[in-house]
N, C-alpha and C positions, 0 to 999 in steps of 0.2 A: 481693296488691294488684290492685285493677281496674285490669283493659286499659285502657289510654289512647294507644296506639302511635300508632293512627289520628289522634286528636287531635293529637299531638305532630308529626308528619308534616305537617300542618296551619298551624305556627305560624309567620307571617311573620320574617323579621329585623331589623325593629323593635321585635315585642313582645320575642322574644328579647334582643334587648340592652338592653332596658327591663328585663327578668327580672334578668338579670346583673348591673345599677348596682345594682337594688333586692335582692338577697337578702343575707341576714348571717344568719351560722349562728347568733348569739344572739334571732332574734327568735322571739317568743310565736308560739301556732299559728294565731291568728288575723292576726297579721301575713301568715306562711304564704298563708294563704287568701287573702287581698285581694291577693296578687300573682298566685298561679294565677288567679285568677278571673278578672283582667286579660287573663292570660297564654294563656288556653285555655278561651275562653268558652263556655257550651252544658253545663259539667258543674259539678256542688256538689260543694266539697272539704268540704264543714262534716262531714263522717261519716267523715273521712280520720286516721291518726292522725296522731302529728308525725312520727315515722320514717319515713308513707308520704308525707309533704309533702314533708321535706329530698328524699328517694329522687327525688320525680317532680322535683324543682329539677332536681336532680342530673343526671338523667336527661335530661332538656330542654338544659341546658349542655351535656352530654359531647357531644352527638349536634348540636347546631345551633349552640353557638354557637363562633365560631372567633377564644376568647382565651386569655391564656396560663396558665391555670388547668390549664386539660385536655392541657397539655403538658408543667405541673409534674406532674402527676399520673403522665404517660407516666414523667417521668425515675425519681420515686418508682420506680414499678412495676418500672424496668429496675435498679435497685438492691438495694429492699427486701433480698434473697436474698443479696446477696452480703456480706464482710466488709469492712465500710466505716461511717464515719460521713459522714451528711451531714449540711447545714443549706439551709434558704430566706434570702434576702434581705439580705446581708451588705455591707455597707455600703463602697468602698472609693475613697476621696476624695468628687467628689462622685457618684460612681456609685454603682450597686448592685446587683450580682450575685445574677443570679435564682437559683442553683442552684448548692451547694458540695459537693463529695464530697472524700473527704481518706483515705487510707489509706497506702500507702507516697508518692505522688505527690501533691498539691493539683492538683486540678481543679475549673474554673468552666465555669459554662452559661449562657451568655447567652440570654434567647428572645426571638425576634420572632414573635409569632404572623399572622395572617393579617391581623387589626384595627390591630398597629399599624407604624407608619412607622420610616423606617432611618435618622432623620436624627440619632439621637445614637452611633449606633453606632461611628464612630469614634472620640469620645471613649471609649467605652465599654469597647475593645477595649485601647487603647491602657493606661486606669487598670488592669485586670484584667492584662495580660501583666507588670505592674512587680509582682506578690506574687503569682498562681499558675503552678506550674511548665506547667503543658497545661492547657488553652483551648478551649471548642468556642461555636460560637452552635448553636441551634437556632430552626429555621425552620420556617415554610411553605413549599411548594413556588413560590409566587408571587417571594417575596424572593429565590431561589437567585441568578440572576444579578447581580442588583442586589449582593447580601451578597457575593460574590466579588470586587467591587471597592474594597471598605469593608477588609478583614481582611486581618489579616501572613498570610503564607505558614506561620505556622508553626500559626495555628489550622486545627483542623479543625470539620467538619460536622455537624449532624443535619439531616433535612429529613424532613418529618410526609408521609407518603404512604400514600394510603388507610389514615388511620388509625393508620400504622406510622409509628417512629420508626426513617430508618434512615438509615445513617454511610454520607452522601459521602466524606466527605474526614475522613481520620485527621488528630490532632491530633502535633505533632512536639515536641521540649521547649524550651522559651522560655529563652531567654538574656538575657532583659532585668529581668532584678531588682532590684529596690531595698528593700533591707534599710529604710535612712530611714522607706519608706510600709508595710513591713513591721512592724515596731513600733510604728509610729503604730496597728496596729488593735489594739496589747495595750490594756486599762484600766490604768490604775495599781496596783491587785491581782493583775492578772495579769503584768506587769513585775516585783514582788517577788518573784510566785511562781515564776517562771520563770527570773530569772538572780540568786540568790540571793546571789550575789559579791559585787556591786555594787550601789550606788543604784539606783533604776528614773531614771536619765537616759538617754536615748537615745548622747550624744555619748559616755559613760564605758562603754558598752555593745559600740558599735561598736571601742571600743581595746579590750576583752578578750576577744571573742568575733569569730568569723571568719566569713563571710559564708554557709557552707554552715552551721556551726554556727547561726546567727541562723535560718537557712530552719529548718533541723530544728525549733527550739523552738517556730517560728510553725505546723511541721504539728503538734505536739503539744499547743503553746494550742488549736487549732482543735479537735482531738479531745477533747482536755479541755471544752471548752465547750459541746458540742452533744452530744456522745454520749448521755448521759443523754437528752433528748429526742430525739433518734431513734431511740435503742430505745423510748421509749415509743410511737412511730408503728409503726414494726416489730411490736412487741407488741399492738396494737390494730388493726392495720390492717383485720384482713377486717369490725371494726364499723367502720370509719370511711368515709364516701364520699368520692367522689376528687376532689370540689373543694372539700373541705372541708379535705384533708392539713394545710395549711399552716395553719391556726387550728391543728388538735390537738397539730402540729409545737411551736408557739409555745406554749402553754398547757398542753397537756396531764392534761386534762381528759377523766374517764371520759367517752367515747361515750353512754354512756346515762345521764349529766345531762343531755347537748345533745339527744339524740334521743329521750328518754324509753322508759319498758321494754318 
């Protein structure tokens, strides 16, 4: 690919965050181009493929702009390798947790990146400690003190420094569970499937099954649900860019439909 480093080095934090509303990993190649061209004037992408389009997107985000893309990306990264299922963006009341790992424990990752504000974060922390066992926000260095008077004592830390993701504060095991908002994340399919005894009611559910029992089934709906598509991430990953994870995550979709051969 042609050097463009200098360019990139170059690009204010406006057009950057202009880059970032406007890119979608489905758009045509000439879409592509009439953002870079925006984005990094003085060069012609028209002779670029699309691989090397998404790449210089990519490239441009990972390095300048500072959202929570490139830190979903970090968490991927720090898992990929290990045995675990994860998932992105799981929905739990009216929140929604950026980042699920689930192996013997249920763990959530909340992110605040550099761009945005702490003002729901209490809500946020509080919906998440009622259905995962351990808890971490991830930050920017900027948020650290602010996030430390937001957060129970029992979550722990990430905070992005030079680039690294690295554990302030360990996360400890949360005692505040609520089976109720536990089962409200099964679907109705997944309720049948899962306590097979009984009706899928939640009320005839909580009489037959016992409250560490109900946790177990919710880490095993969770693994049931997502594993499939994170090993397809796992599997594809060295073709997939890193702010793109979370489309392939969802969709999963050969890399070279999107990026072409």
């Amino acid at each position: 690919m042609k050097n463009i480093s200098s360019h990139i080095n170059q690009i204010n934090e406006s057009a950057v965050s202009a880059l970032a509303r406007s890119y979608n990993v489905l758009d045509y190649p000439k879409s592509l181009i009439n953002v870079l061209n925006a984005t990094v004037p003085g060069i012609s992408f028209d002779t670029f493929s699309k691989l090397e389009l998404h790449s210089i997107i990519n490239q441009i985000l990972t390095k300048k702009y500072k959202g929570e893309a490139a830190l979903k990306a970090k968490l991927v990264e720090m898992f990929i390798e290990k045995k675990v299922t994860a998932a992105f963006e799981i929905k739990v009341n009216n929140s929604r947790v950026d980042f699920l790992k689930v192996n013997g424990d249920t763990v959530s990752y909340e992110i605040k990146s550099r761009i945005d504000n702490l003002s729901k974060l209490s809500k946020q922390v509080s919906d998440y400690e009622k259905v995962f066992e351990y808890n971490f926000i991830v930050i920017d260095e900027t948020h650290y003190k602010a996030a430390l008077k937001l957060i129970p004592n029992h979550y722990g830390i990430y905070v992005l420094e030079k680039n690294k993701l690295q554990q302030l504060k360990p996360a400890t095991l949360n005692n505040h569970l609520n089976t109720n908002i536990q089962l409200g994340l099964f679907t109705k399919r997944e309720l049948e499937q899962t306590f097979k005894s009984v009706t899928p009611d939640i009320t005839l559910i909580k009489e037959s099954f016992t409250d560490e029992q109900i946790n177990l089934c919710f880490k095993e709906m969770l693994k049931r649900r997502y594993t499939k598509r994170w090993n397809f991430l796992k599997a594809n990953l060295s073709e997939i860019l890193p702010i793109d994870y979370q489309f392939f995550f969802h969709h999963n979709i050969h890399p070279k439909v999107i990026y072409g051969a």
